[in-house]
C-alpha positions, -999 to +999 in steps of 0.1 A: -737-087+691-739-050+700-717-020+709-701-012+744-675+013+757-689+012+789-662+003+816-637+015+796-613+042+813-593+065+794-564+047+798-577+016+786-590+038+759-560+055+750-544+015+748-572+001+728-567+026+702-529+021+696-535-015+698-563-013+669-542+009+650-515-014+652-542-047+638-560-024+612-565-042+575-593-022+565-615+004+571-655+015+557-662+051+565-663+053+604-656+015+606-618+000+611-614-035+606-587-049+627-570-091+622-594-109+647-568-115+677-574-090+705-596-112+730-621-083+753-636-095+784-673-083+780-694-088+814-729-085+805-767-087+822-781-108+799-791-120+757-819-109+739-833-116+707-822-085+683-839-079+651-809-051+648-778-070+642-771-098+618-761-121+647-799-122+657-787-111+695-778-083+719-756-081+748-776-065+782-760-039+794-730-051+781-691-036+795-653-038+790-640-060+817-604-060+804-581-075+774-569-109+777-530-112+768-535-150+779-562-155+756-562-163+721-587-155+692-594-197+694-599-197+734-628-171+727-663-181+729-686-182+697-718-164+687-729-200+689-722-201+725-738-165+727-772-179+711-773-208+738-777-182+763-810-171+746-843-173+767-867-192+744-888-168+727 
């Protein structure tokens, strides 16, 4: 649903790589591939229609809130849920 590093200090930069590093199990070119675990807090302005990603929709102004340690993969929400939140078009 789109790309952020907005939010993000270096910090929580420096962290976020080590902790990718440690879930890599692939990697394309410029793209690694991490085991789908780490949940992100996104805060975002709103969902658009997006002819530019396969999911069919963008994130608004879309930033890192924080990771959630007291979050699993299964407790975060869907691209499903994310579509709901569409305007009609």
């Amino acid at each position: 649903v789109g790309k952020t590093f907005k939010g993000m200090t270096d910090a929580m930069l420096e962290w976020q790589t080590q902790r990718f590093s440690e879930l890599a199990i692939g990697q394309e070119q410029q793209t690694v591939h991490v085991e789908p675990v780490q949940v992100v807090e996104i805060a975002f302005d709103g969902v658009q229609h997006s002819l530019r990603y396969p999911s069919g929709v963008v994130l608004r102004f879309a930033r890192v809130k924080r990771y959630r340690a007291d979050k699993t993969a299964g407790d975060a929400d869907t691209i499903e849920t994310v579509r709901s939140l569409l305007p009609p078009l």
